[in-house]
C-alpha positions as CSV (number, residue, x, y, z in Angstrom):
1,X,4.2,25.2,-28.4
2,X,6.5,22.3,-29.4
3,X,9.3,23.6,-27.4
4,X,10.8,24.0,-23.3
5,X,11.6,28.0,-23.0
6,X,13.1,27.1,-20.1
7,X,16.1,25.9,-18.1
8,X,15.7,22.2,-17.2
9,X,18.2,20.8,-14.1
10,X,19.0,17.1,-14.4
11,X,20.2,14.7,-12.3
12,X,22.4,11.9,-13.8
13,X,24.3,9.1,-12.4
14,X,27.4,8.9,-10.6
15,X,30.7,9.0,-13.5
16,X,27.9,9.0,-15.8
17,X,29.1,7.6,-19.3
18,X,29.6,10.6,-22.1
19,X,27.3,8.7,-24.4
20,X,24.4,8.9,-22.3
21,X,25.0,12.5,-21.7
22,X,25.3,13.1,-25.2
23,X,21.7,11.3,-26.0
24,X,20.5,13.4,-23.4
25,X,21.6,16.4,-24.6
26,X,21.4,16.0,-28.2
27,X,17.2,15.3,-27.0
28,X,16.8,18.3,-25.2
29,X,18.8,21.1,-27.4
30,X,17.3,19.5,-30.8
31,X,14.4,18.0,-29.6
32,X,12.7,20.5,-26.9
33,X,15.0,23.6,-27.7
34,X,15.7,24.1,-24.0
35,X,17.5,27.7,-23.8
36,X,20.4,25.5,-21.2
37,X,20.6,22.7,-19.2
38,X,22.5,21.7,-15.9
39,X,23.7,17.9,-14.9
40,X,24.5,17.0,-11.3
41,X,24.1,13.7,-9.0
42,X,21.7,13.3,-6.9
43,X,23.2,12.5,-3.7
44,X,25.5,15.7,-3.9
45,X,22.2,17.3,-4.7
46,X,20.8,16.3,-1.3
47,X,24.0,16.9,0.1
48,X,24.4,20.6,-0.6
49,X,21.1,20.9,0.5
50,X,21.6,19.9,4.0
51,X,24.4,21.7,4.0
52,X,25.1,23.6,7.3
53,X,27.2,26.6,8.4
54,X,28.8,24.4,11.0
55,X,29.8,21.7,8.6
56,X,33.0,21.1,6.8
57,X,32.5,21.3,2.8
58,X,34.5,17.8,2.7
59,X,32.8,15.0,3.7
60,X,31.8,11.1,2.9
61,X,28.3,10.4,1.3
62,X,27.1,7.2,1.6
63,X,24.1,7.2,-1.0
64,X,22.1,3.9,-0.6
65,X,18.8,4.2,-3.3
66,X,16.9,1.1,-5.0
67,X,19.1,0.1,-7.0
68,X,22.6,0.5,-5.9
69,X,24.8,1.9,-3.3
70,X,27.5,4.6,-3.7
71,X,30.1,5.8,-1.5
72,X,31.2,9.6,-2.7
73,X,34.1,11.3,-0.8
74,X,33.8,15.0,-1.4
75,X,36.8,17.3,-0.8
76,X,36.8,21.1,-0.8
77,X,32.6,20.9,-2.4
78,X,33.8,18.9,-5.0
79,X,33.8,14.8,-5.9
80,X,36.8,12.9,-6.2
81,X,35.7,10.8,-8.7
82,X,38.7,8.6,-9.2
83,X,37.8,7.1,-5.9
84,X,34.3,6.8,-5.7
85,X,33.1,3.1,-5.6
86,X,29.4,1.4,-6.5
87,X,27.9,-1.3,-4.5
88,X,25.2,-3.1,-7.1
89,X,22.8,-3.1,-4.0
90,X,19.6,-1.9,-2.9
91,X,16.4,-1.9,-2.1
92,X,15.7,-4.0,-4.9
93,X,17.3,-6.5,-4.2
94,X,15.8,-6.9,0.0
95,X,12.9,-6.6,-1.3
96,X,13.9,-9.9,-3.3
97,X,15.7,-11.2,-0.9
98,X,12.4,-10.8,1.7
99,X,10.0,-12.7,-0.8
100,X,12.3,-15.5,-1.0
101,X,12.8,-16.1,2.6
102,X,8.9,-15.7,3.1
103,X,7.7,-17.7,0.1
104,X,9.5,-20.7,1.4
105,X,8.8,-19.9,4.7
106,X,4.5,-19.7,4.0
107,X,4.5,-21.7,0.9
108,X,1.1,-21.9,1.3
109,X,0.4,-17.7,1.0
110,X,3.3,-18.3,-2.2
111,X,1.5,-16.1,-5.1
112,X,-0.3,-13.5,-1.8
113,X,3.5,-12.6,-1.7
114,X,4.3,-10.3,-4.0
115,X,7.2,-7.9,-4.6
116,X,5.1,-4.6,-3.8
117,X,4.1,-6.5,-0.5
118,X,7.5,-6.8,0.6
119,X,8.6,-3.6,-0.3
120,X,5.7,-2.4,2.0
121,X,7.0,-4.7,4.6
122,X,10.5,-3.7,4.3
123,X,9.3,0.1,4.7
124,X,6.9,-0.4,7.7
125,X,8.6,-3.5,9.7
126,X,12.3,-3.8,8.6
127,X,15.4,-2.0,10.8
128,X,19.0,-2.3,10.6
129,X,20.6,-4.1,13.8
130,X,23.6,-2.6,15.1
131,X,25.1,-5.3,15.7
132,X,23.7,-8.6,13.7
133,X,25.0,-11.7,15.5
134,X,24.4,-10.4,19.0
135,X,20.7,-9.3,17.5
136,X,20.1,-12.8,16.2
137,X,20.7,-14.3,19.5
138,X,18.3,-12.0,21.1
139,X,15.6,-13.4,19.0
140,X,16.6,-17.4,20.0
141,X,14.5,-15.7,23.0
142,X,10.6,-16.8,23.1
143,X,10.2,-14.1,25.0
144,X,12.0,-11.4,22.8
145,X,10.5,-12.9,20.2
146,X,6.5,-12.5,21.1
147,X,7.5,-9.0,22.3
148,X,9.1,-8.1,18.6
149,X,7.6,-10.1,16.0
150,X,5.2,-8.3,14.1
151,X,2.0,-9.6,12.3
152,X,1.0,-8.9,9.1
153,X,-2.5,-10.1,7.8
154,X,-3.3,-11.2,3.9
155,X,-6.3,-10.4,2.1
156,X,-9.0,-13.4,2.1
157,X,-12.4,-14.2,2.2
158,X,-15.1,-15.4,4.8
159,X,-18.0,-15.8,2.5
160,X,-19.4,-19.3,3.0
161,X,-21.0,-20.6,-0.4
162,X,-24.5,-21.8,-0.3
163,X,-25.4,-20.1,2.9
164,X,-27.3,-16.9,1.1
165,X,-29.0,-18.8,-1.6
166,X,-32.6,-18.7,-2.4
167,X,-34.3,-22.1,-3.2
168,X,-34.8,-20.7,-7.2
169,X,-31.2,-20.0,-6.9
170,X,-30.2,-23.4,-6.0
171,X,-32.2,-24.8,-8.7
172,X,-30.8,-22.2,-11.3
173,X,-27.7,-23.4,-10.3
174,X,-28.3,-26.7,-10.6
175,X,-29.6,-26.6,-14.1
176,X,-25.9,-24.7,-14.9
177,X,-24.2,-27.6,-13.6
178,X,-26.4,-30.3,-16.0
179,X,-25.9,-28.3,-18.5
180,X,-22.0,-27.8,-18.7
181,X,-21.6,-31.6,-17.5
182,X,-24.0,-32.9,-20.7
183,X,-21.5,-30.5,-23.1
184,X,-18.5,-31.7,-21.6
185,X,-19.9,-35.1,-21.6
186,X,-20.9,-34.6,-25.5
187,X,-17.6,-33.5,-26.3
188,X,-15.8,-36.2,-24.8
189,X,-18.0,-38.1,-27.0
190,X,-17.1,-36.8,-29.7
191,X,-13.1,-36.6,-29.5
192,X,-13.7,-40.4,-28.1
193,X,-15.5,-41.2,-31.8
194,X,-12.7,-39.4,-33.8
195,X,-10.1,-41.3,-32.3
196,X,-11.5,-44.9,-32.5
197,X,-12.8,-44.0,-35.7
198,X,-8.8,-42.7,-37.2
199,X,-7.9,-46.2,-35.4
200,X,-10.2,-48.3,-36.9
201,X,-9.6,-46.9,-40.2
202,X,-6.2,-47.5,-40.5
203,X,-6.6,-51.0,-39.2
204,X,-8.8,-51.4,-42.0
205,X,-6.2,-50.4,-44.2
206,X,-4.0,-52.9,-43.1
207,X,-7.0,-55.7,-43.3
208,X,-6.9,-54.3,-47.1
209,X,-3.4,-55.1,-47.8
210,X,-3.6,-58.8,-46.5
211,X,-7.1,-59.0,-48.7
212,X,-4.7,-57.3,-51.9
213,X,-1.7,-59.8,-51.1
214,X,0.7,-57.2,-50.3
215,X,2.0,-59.7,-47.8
216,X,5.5,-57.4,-47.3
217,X,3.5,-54.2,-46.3
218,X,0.8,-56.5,-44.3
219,X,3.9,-57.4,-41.9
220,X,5.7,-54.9,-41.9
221,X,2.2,-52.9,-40.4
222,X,1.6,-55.1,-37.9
223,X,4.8,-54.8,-36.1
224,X,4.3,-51.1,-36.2
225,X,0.9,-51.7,-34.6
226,X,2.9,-54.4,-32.2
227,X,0.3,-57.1,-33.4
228,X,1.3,-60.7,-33.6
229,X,-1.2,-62.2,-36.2
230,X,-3.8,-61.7,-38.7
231,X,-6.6,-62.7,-36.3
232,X,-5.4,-60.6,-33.8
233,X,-6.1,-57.8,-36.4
234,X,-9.5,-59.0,-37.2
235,X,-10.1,-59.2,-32.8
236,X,-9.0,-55.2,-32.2
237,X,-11.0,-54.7,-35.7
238,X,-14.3,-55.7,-34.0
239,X,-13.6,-54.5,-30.8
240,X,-13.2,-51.3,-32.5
241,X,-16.3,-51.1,-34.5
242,X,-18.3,-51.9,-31.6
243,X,-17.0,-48.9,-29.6
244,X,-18.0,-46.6,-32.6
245,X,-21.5,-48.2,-32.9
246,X,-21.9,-47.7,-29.1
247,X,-20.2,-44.2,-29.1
248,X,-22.8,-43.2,-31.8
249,X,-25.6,-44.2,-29.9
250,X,-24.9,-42.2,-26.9
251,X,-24.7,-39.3,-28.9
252,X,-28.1,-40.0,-30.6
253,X,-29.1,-40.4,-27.2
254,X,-28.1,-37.5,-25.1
255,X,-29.6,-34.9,-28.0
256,X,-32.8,-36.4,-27.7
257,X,-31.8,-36.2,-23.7
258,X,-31.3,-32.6,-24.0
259,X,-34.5,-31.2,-25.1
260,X,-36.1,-32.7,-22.2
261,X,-37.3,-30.3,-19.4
262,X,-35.1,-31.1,-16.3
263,X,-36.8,-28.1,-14.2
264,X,-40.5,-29.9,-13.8
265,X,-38.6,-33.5,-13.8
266,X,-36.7,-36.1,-12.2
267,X,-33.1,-34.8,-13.3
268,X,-31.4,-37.8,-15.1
269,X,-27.8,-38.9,-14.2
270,X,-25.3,-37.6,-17.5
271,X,-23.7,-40.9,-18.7
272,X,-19.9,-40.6,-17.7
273,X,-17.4,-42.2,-20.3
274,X,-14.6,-43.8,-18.3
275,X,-11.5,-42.2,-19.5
276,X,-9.2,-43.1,-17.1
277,X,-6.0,-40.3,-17.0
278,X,-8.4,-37.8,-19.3
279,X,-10.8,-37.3,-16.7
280,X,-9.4,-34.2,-15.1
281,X,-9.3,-33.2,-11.5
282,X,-11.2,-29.8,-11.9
283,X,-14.3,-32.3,-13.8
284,X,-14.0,-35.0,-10.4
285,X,-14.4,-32.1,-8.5
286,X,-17.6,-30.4,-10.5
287,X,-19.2,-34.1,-10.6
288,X,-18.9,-34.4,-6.8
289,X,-20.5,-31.1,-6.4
290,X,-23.5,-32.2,-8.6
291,X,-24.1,-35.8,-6.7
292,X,-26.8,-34.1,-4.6
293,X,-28.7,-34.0,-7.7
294,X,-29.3,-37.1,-8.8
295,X,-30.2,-38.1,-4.9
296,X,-34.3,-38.3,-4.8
297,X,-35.9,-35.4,-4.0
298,X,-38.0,-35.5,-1.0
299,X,-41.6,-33.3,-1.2
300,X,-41.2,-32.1,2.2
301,X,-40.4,-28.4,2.7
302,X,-36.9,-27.1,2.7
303,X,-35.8,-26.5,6.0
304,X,-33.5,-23.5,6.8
305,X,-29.6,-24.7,6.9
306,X,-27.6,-23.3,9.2
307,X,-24.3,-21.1,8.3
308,X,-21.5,-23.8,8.9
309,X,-18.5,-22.4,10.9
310,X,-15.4,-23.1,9.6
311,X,-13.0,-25.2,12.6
312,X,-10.2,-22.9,12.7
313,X,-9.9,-19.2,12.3
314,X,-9.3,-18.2,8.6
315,X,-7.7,-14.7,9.4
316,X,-4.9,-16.2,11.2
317,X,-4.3,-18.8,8.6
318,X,-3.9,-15.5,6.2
319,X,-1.2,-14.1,8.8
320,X,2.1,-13.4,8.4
321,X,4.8,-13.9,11.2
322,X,7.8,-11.4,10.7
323,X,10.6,-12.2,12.8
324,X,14.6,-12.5,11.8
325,X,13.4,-11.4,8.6
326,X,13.2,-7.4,9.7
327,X,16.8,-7.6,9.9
328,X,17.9,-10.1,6.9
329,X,16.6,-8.2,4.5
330,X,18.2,-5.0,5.0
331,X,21.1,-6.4,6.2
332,X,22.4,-7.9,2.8
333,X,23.5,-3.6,2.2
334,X,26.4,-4.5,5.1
335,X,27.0,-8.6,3.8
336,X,26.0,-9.2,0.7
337,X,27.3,-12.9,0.8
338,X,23.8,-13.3,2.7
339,X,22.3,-13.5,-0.8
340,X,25.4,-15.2,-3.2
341,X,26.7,-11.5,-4.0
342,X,30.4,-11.7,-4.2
343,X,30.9,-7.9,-3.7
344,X,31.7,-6.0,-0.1
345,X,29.1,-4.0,1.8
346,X,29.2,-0.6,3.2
347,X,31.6,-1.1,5.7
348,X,34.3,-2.8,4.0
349,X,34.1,-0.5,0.9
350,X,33.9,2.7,3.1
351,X,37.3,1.5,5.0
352,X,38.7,0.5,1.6
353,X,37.8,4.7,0.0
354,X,39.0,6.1,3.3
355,X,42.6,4.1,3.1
356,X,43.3,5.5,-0.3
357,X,43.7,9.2,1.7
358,X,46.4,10.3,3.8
359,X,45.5,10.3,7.7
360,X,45.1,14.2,7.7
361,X,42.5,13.6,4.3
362,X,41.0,10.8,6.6
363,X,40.3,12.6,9.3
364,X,38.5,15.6,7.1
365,X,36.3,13.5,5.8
366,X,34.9,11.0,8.9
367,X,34.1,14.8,10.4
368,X,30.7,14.8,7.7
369,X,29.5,11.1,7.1
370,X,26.6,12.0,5.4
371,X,23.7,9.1,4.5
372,X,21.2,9.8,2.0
373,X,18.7,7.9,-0.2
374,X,15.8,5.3,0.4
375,X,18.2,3.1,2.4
376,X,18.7,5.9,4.7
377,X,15.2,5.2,6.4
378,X,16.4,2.4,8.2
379,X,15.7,2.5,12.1
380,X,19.2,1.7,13.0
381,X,21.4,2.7,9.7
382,X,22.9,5.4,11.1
383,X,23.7,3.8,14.4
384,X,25.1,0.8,12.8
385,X,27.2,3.4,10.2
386,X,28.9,4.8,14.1
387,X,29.6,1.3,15.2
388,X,31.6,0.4,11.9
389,X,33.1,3.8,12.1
390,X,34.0,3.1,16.0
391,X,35.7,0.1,14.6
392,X,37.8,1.5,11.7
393,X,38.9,4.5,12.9
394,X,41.9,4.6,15.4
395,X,41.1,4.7,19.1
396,X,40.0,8.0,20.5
397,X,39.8,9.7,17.3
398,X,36.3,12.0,16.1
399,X,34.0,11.4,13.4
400,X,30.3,12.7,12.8
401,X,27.6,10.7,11.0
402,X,24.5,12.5,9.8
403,X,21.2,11.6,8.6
404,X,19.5,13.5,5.3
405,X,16.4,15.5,7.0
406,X,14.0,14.0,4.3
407,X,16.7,11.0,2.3
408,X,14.4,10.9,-0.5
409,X,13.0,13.8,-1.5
410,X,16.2,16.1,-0.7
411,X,18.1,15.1,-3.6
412,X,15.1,17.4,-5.7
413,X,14.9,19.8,-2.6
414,X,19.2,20.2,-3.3
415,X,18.4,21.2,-7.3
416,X,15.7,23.2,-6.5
417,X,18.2,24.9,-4.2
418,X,21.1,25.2,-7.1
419,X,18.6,26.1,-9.3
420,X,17.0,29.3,-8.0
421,X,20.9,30.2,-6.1
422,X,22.9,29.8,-10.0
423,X,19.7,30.6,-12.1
424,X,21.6,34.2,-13.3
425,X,24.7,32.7,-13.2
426,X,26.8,30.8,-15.9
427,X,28.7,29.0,-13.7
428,X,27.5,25.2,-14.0
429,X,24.9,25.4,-17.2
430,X,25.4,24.4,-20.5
431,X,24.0,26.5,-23.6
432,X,23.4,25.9,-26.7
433,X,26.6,27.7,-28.0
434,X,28.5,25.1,-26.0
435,X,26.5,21.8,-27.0
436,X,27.2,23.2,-30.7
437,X,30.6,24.1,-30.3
438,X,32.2,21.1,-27.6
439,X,29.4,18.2,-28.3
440,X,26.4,16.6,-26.3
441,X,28.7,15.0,-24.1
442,X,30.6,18.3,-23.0
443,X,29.6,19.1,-19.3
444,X,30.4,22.5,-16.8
445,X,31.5,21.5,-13.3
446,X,30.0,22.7,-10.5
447,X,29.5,22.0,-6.8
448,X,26.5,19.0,-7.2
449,X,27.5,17.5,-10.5
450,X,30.3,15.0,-12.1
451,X,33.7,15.5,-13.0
452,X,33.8,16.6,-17.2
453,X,36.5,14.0,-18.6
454,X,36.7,15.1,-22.2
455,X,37.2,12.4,-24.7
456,X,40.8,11.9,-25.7
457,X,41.3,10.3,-29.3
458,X,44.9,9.1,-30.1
459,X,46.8,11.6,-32.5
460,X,47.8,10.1,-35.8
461,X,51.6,9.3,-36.7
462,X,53.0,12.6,-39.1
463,X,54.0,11.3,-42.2
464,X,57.3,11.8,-43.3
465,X,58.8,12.9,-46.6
466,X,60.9,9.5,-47.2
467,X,56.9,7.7,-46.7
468,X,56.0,10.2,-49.0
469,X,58.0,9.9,-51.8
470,X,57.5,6.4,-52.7
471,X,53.7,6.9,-52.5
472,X,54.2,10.0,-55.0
473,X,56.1,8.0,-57.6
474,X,53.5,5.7,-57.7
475,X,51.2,7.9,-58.2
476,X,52.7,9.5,-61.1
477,X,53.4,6.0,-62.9
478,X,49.8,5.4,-62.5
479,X,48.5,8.6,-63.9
480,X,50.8,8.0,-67.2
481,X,50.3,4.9,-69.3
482,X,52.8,5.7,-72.0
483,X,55.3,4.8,-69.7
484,X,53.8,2.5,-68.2
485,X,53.8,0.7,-71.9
């Protein structure tokens, strides 16, 4: 009906710039005429909806997605925005960092690696060591290594050519091959004709300026054309006309060639101009294929040829060998100098978040680490999360980490949750009475969503009556040109 009669929930990124929001509302209120609308993040999404009765409502959400990572301390089931803090990582960028490592490792296989391969790897193969160094050293093993590397095979293809053709097949195919070499040939011919035929005409020309006594001109040509003499003119002059003259005869001579039946007869040998550099590989390649043609044909009876069997196995040459790379890739989350990224990983920017809180603050909040987003999938993340925590956090002191039940769908799970929990509520939505009367970019708080930061503008100077006065005198002089005269 050219309209949404009904609430829409949106998710939005994290401090999420009041121009966007404004676009966004400004589409949906004028646009789609949605009754209200509701903005929260995603990660506090998935966060309320794991929520359990045993767990504080303050906590640390580490949200690690495609494209970037965010660590979100919440306090009292709200985010402290001032200091949340963005690494520009992802799974983007492993999935990256994976093709490059394999592309030079199998530069062979270089265009069979592509990106959605690798993500597919990096989903299926890839884990998080807990501790990186000591893992790398584990795989110096042979052992360790045939016992953990995993194989991953390429698409390719075993068909043998020529082993399931018939004899009229093979002819057919022959014929195609005469064919396309007598039009290649003929065109070569042709382009060869122009070009001598440009060349001998303007060497002509300069013949006619020594024949008109334009003796200026006349050497002035020939040391454009590098040419020493007069006879040495008249030498690449003949030379030249007697290329064309042959040139033209070979033409005249393959299209009376062409009409020829080559199926009933002996199938001639195309004349091959030597080019030199313009004969290209691919047409070396075709001509070699077509040299059992012009071999005499015996009249004995074809005999049946036997599949030949490649020497070496093509399905392992199509293999790929994953080894270090299950933990490089996702390891660039923790040390992004792995791939040139000056920025710090998780563990450094969770430490650095954590040391902008009291110790009683600090302590609140390493009770609920909670990891959520693609990244979460990891084998290993969480464990590796505990070890940095183990190394952070003063001796004997507590801290939980825990996993989202499903880290990529439970951010929609979460507003699906808000949504049925606050659908008779106003808390949190946003009519259209408030987009009217406080702007697109005006947002209501609640327990999922960003902190509203209205936009301050700066308050103009009051004027005073002494600025005044001069401006009104002015203005009276101005409006009376009697006195001004």
């Amino acid at each position: 009906q050219g309209c949404v009669d009904h609430p829409i929930v949106l998710t939005e990124a994290v401090c999420n710039p009041l121009y966007s929001r404004q676009m966004m509302s400004e589409l949906l209120f004028e646009c789609y005429q949605v009754p209200k609308v509701s903005y929260g993040v995603d990660s506090l999404y998935s966060f309320y909806h794991n929520r359990r009765q045993s767990w504080p409502c303050s906590g640390l959400v580490i949200s690690s997605g495609y494209q970037c990572t965010h660590i979100l301390p919440v306090l009292e089931g709200r985010l402290d925005a001032k200091n949340c803090k963005r690494i520009n990582l992802g799974g983007c960028q492993a999935a990256v960092y994976l093709q490059r490592l394999l592309q030079l490792k199998y530069p062979g296989h270089f265009a069979a690696i592509t990106l959605s391969r690798m993500e597919e790897i990096l989903h299926e193969h890839s884990y998080v060591a807990e501790d990186y160094i000591e893992e790398l050293q584990k795989w110096r093993s042979p052992e360790y290594y045939e016992n953990n590397m995993h194989k991953m095979q390429l698409p390719f293809s075993n068909k043998l050519l020529g082993s399931t053709l018939t004899s009229e097949e093979k002819q057919e195919r022959r014929q195609q091959q005469l064919r396309r070499l007598q039009e290649l040939n003929a065109r070569r011919r042709e382009e060869k004709l122009q070009l001598d035929q440009e060349r001998l005409d303007r060497l002509l020309y300069v013949q006619e300026l020594l024949e008109d006594g334009q003796m200026d001109r006349f050497h002035k040509a020939l040391v454009e054309l590098n040419m020493d003499s007069a006879e040495e003119l008249q030498s690449y002059i003949n030379k030249l006309s007697l290329s064309v003259e042959q040139t033209k005869q070979k033409i005249l001579q393959a299209e009376v060639n062409i009409e020829v039946d080559v199926v009933d007869s002996k199938p001639q040998t195309p004349d091959l101009d030597p080019l030199g550099s313009e004969q290209s590989l691919e047409d070396v390649e075709s001509i070699n294929e077509f040299e059992p043609l012009f071999a005499e044909e015996q009249p004995e009876v074809e005999k049946p040829v036997a599949a030949v069997q490649p020497v070496f196995n093509l399905a392992e040459y199509h293999q790929l060998f994953l080894g270090t790379e299950r933990i490089r890739a996702p390891e660039i989350v923790f040390q992004p100098s792995l791939i040139g990224e000056d920025q710090a990983g998780i563990a450094e920017t969770m430490q650095y978040v954590l040391e902008r809180y009291p110790k009683e603050q600090q302590a609140i909040l390493v009770q609920n680490v909670f990891l959520t987003g693609g990244n979460a999938m990891y084998p290993g993340l969480k464990a590796r999360v505990q070890k940095e925590l183990l190394e952070m956090r003063p001796f004997q002191s507590s801290f939980q980490v825990h996993l989202a039940t499903n880290p990529i769908l439970d951010a929609w799970y979460g507003a699906r949750d808000w949504a049925v929990e606050y659908m008779n509520r106003e808390e949190g939505w946003i009519t259209r009475k408030d987009y009217e009367e406080k702007g697109g970019e005006y947002l209501k708080e609640h327990c999922a969503s960003n902190v509203y930061v209205p936009i301050r503008l700066p308050k103009q100077a009051p004027r005073t009556a002494e600025a005044l006065a001069p401006s009104r005198a002015l203005a009276s002089s101005a409006g009376n040109p009697c006195d001004q005269a």
